[in-house]
C-alpha positions as CSV (number, residue, x, y, z in Angstrom):
1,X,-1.0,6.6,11.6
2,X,2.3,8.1,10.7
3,X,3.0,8.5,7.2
4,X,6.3,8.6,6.1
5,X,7.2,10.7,2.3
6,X,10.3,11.4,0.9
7,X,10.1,13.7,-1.4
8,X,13.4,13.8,-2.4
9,X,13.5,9.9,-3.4
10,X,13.0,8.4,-6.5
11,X,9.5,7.0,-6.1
12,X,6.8,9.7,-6.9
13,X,4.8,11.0,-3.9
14,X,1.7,9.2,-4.6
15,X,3.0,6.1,-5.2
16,X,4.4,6.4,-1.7
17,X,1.3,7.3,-0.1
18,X,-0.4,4.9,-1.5
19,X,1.9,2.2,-0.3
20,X,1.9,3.8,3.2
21,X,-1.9,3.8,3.7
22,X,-1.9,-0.1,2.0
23,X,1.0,-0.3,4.6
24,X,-1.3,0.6,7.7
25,X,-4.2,-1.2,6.4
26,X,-2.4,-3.9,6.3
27,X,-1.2,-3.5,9.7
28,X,-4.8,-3.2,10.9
29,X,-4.3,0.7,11.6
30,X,-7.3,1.4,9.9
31,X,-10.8,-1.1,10.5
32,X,-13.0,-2.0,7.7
33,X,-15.5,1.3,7.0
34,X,-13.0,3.8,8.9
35,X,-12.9,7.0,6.5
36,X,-9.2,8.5,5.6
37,X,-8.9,12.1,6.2
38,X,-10.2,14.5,3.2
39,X,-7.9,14.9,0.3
40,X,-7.3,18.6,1.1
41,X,-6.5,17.5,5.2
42,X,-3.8,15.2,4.0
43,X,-2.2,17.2,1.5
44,X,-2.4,20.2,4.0
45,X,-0.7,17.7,6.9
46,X,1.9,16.3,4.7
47,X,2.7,19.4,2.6
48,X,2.3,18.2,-0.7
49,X,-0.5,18.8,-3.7
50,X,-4.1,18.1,-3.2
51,X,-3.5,16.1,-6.7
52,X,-0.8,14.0,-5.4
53,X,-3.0,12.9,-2.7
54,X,-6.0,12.5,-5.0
55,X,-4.0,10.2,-7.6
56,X,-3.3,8.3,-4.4
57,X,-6.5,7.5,-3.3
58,X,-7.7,7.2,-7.0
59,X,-5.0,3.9,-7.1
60,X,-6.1,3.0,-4.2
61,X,-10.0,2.6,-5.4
62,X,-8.9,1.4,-8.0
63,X,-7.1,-2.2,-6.3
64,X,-10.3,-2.3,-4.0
65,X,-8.9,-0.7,-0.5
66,X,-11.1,1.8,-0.3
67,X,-14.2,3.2,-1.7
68,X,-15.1,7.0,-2.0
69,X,-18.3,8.4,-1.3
70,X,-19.4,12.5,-1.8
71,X,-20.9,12.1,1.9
72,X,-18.1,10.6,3.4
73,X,-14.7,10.3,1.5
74,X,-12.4,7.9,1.5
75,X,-13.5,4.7,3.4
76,X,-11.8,2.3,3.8
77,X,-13.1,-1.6,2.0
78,X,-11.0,-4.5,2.9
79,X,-11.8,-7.1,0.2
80,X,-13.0,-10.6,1.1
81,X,-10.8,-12.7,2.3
82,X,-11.5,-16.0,0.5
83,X,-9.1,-18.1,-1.5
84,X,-5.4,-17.2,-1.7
85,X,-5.6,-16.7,-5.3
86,X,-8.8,-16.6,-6.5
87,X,-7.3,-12.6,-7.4
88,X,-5.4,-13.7,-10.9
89,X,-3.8,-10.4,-11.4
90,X,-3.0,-10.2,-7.8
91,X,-1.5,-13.4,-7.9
92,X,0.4,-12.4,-11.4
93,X,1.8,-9.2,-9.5
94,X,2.5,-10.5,-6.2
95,X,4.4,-13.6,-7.7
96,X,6.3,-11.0,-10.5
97,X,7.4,-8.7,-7.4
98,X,8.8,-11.8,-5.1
99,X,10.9,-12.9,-8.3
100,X,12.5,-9.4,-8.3
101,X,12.9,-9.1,-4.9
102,X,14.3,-12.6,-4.6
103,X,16.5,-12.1,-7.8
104,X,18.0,-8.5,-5.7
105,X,18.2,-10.6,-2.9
106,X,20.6,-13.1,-4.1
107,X,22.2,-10.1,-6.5
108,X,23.2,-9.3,-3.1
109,X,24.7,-12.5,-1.1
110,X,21.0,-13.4,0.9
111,X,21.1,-16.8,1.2
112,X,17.6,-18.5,1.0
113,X,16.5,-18.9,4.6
114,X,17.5,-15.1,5.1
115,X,15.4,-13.9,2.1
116,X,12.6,-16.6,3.5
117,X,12.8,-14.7,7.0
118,X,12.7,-11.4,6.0
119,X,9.6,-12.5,3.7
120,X,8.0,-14.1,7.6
121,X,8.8,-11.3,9.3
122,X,7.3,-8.5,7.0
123,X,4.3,-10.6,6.7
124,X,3.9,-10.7,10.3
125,X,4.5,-7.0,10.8
């Protein structure tokens, strides 16, 4: 997996690499029980702080992606896949950040079944 930081952008580092690795989970780059590199390889590979990495991975334990383990690392833990929102405060979040994005999008001059494409097409991705 390629992951792709810009340090000189406005969203911190971690946050970034946690939405990159949720990013290639996502996109079934990385299978249920696969461990991430070692918070020292990945900050040496992308040239940033072991802490930045660290705080990524903690956020990412934290939403359920991946589990850590002093034997193993970072392994990755899809979550069930039961109900669409049986996750409340996934639901809450998702729904909060489609409003935004939907409220930008016509902000901007998207007409409906161009935000609703866009929306198909980065699910599909």
């Amino acid at each position: 997996m390629i992951i792709k930081i810009d340090v000189l952008g406005e969203l911190p580092i971690y946050v970034q690499l946690r939405n990159e690795i949720v990013k290639g989970i996502g996109r079934g780059e990385f299978a249920n029980g696969e461990t991430l590199p070692t918070v020292r390889q990945l900050a040496s590979d992308l040239g940033v702080n072991t802490m930045t990495v660290s705080k990524a991975y903690q956020a990412l334990k934290a939403e359920g992606f991946i589990e850590t383990d002093r034997r193993r690392g970072a392994v990755v833990r899809l979550p069930d896949r039961g109900a669409s929102c049986e996750d409340r405060a996934f639901c809450e979040k998702l729904e909060g950040e489609l409003k935004l994005l939907s409220a930008e999008a016509k902000i901007k001059g998207f007409q409906k079944e161009e935000f609703i494409r866009l929306c198909d097409a980065a699910f599909e991705w």
